[in-house]
N, C-alpha and C positions, 0 to 999 in steps of 0.2 A: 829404179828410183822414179821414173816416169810413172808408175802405178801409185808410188807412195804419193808422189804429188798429188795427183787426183784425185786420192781418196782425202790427201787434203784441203786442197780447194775446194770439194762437195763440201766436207765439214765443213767450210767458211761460211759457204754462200747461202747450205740450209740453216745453219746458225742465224747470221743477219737475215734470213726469212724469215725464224720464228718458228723454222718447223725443227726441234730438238729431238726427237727422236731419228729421223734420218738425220740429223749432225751427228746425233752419237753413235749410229753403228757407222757412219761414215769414219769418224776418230777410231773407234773399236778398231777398223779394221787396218785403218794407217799406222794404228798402235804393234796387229800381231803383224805386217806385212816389216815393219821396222826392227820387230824382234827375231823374225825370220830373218834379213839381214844381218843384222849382228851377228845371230851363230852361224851364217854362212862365211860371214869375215873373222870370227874370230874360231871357229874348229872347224870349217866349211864342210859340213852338209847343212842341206835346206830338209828342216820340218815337212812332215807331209800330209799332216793335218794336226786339228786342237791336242791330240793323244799326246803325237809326241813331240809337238812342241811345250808341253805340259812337261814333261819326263827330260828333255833338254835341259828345261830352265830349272829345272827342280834340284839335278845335280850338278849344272854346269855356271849357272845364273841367279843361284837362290836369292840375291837380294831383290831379283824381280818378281819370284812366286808372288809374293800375294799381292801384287799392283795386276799380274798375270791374271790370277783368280778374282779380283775384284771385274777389272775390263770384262775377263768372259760372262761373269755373271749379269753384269747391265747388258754385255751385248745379247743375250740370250734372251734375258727380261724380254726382250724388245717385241718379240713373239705373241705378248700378251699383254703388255700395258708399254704409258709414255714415259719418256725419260724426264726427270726434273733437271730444271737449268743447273744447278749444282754436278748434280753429275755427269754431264755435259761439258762442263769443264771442267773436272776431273780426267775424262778421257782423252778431250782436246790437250790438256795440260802434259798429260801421261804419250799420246802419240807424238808429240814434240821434242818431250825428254829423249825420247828411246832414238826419235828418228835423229837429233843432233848426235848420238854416240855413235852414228855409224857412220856420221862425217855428212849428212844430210844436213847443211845450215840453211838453206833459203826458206827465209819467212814470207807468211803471209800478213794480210789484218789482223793485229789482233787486238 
């Protein structure tokens, strides 16, 4: 959880800097580190990469596939262009949902 947090707090604080693209692969990543979570509490193995934490969620989580698919694709984007504020809280939004299911409640600014 120590890790989720810090990729939350980055998302905060490059948020409130105005730099949105490193806020959103920062959420990106507290989003899949949180979904990771989940399936280790709720069938416990841990994902071992995008593959088959795709293939977990797909039979085991399907109501999160395409919140899933949506994240990886802005995080991917990020490679080659910037994120717009919109989707930026999208991810922020989405790494919160997921991180409160795993019993993860401590908030930041929001």
């Amino acid at each position: 959880m120590a890790i989720l947090k810090e990729f939350l707090e980055a998302g905060e604080a490059s948020l409130s800097a105005g730099r949105l693209t490193v806020a959103g692969v920062n959420f990106a990543k507290a989003f899949f580190m949180a979904v990771d979570l989940m399936i280790v509490q709720k069938i416990g193995i841990r994902p071992e990469n995008h593959t088959k934490r795709f293939d977990v969620v797909r039979f085991r989580f399907p109501e999160l596939t395409l919140t899933l698919e949506q994240t990886f694709g802005f995080y991917r984007g990020t490679y080659n262009r910037k994120l717009t504020l919109e989707q930026v809280n999208f991810l922020k939004e989405v790494a919160y949902s997921v991180a409160k299911k795993t019993g993860f409640t401590e908030k930041f600014s929001e």
